[in-house]
N, C-alpha and C positions, 0 to 999 in steps of 0.2 A: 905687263905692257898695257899702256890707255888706250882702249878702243874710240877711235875718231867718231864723233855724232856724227850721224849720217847726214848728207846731203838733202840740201831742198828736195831737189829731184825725187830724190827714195825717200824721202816721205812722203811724195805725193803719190807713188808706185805702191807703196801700202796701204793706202788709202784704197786708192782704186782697186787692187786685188780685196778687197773686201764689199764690192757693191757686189748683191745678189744677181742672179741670173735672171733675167727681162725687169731688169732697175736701170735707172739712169741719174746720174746728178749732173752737176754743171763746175766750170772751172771754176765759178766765185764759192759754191757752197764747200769744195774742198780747201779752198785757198783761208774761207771763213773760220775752218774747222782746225787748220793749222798755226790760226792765231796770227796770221795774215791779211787782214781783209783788206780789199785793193787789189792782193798781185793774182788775179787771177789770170793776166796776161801770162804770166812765169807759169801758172799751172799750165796756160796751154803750150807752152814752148818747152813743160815736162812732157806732155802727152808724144806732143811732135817728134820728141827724142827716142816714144818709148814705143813705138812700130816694131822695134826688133826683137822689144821683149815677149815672148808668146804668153809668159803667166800674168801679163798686165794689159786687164779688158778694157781699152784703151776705146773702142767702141761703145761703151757706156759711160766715156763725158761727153756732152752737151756744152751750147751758151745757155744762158736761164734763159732765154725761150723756147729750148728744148729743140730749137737747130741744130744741122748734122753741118756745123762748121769746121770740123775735122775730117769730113771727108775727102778729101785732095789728098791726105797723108797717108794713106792706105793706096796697098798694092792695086785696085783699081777703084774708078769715083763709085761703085758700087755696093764696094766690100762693106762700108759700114753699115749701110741699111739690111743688108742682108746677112751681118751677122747679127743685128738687134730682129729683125724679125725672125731668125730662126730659136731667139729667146722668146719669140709670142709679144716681142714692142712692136706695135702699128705702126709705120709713117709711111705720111701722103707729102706729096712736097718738099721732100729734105725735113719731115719735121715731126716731132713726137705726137702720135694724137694719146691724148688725154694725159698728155704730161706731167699734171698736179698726178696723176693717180698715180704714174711709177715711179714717178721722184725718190731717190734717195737721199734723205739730206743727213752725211755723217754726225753733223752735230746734235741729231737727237737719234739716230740711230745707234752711236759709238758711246761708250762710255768711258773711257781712257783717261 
C-alpha cells in the first residue's frame, strides 16, 4: 500500500519539533526551508492548528521580527512568553531580545 506524502501542515510540525530549546525561527524561515517562499501565512495558520499538539513547540515561531504574534493562540496571552522564557529566551514587549542571536534558521541548520 502507497503511503500518502504528508500534508503541508506536518511538515511544518516536523520542522518545528526540531528547533532547539531557548531557539526560535520565524514563519517565513520554515515556509523558506520547505521550498515555499511566500506562504509563510499557511505556516502560521499551521502553527494556529497545532496548540493541541503537546510534542510541537509551537512557542518557538515567531514573525522575522522575533514578535510574539502567536500569542492569542495559547491557553492564555501569557503562556508564550513564559514558556520561551523558561528556555532562558529574553522578551521585553512581546518581543525577542537579541533575536539575531537565537534565531534558528532550518535552512542552514538542517541538512535533508
Amino acid at each position: 500500500m502507497k503511503k500518502d506524502k504528508p500534508s503541508f501542515f506536518e511538515d511544518v510540525y516536523e520542522v518545528v519539533k526540531l528547533i532547539p530549546q531557548g531557539r526560535v525561527t520565524s514563519y517565513g524561515a520554515i515556509a523558506n526551508y520547505l521550498g515555499t517562499k511566500g506562504s509563510a501565512r499557511m505556516v502560521g495558520w499551521a502553527m494556529n492548528a497545532a496548540h493541541g499538539l503537546s510534542d510541537v513547540p509551537a512557542h518557538r515561531v515567531l514573525n522575522r521580527q522575533g514578535l510574539l504574534t502567536g500569542k492569542n493562540h495559547f491557553s492564555t496571552p501569557t503562556l508564550m512568553q513564559e514558556l520561551l522564557e523558561a528556555e532562558g529566551v529574553v522578551v521585553e514587549n512581546d518581543q525577542v531580545v537579541d533575536f539575531d542571536r537565537v534565531f534558528w534558521d532550518p535552512g542552514r541548520e538542517l541538512t535533508f
